[in-house]
N, C-alpha and C positions, 0 to 999 in steps of 0.2 A: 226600204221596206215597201209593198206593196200597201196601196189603199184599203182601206177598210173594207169590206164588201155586206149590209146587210142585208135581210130580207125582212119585211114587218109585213105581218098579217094579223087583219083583224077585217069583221064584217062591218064596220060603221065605214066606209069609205070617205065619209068627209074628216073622220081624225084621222087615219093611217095616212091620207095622201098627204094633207099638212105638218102630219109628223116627220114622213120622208121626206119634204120640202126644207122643213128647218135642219135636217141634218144632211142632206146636199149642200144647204150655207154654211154648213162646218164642216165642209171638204169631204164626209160621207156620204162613199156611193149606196144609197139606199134605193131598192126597189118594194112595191108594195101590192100586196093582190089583199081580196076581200074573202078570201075563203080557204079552206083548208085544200081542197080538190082543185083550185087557184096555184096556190103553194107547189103541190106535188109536182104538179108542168110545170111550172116556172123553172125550180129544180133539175130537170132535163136539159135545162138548155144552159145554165148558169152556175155557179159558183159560187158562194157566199160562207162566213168566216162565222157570222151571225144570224140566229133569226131571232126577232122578238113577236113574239105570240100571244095571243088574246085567249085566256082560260077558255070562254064561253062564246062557242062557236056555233051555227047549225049544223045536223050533222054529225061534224066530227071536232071534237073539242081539242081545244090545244095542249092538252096532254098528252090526247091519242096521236096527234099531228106530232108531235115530238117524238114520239114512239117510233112513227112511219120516214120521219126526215133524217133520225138518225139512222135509221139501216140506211139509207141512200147514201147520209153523208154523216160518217162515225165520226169524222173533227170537227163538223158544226158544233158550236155553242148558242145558250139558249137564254133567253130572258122572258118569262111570260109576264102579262101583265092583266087587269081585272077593274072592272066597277063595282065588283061585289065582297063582300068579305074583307076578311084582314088578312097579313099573312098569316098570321096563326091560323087562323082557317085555310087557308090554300096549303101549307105543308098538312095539317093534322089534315085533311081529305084527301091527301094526293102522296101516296107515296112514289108515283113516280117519278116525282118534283127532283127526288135525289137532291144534290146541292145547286139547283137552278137558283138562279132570282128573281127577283118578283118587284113588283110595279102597281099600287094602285092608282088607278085612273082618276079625274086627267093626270094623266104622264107629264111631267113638268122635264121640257129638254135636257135641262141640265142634269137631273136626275138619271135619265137615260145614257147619258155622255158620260154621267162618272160609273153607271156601273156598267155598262160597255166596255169601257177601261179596265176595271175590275175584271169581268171575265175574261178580256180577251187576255191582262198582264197576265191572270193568275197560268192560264194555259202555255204560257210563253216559257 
């Protein structure tokens, strides 16, 4: 089986780059950009199996980024994640959350790696 491949975007650039860090030391190849218009290029050039996403972006929020990454890439799967709200607030706001998952901030790794796993088994 091929390597993981994710993509994490969010605008706080000192959590996403250390979040991709700690899961390159668990053998996930993560790449990470700070913006949604970041993401879209990035996309062009790469591949990726995952993206996790930061609800509350400038711009363009990570649900409309979901919107736009899935036309690009219909077998991407999705993780968003937030410092605001619960998820009972992220599903009742967002119906186009569909069955995504979700991540309150700080994102604790482990948390991330089991539902990573989750999404990627349940696709499998």
């Amino acid at each position: 089986m091929n390597a993981i491949r994710v993509l994490l975007v969010d605008d706080e650039k000192e959590f996403v780059s250390t979040l991709a860090e700690r899961l390159l030391l668990r053998g996930i190849e993560a790449d990470w950009v700070a913006s949604a218009e970041e993401a879209l290029e990035k996309i062009k050039d790469s591949q990726y199996d995952l993206a996790v996403l930061d609800v509350k972006m400038p711009h363009i929020s990570g649900i409309e980024l979901k919107r736009m990454l899935h036309e690009h890439c219909p077998d991407m799967q999705f993780i968003f994640m937030t410092g605001h709200g619960s998820e009972q607030d992220f599903h009742a706001g967002s119906s186009e959350a569909g069955a995504a998952y979700y991540l309150v901030k700080p994102v604790h790794i482990d948390d991330l790696m089991l539902k990573m796993n989750e999404v990627l088994d349940r696709e499998r």
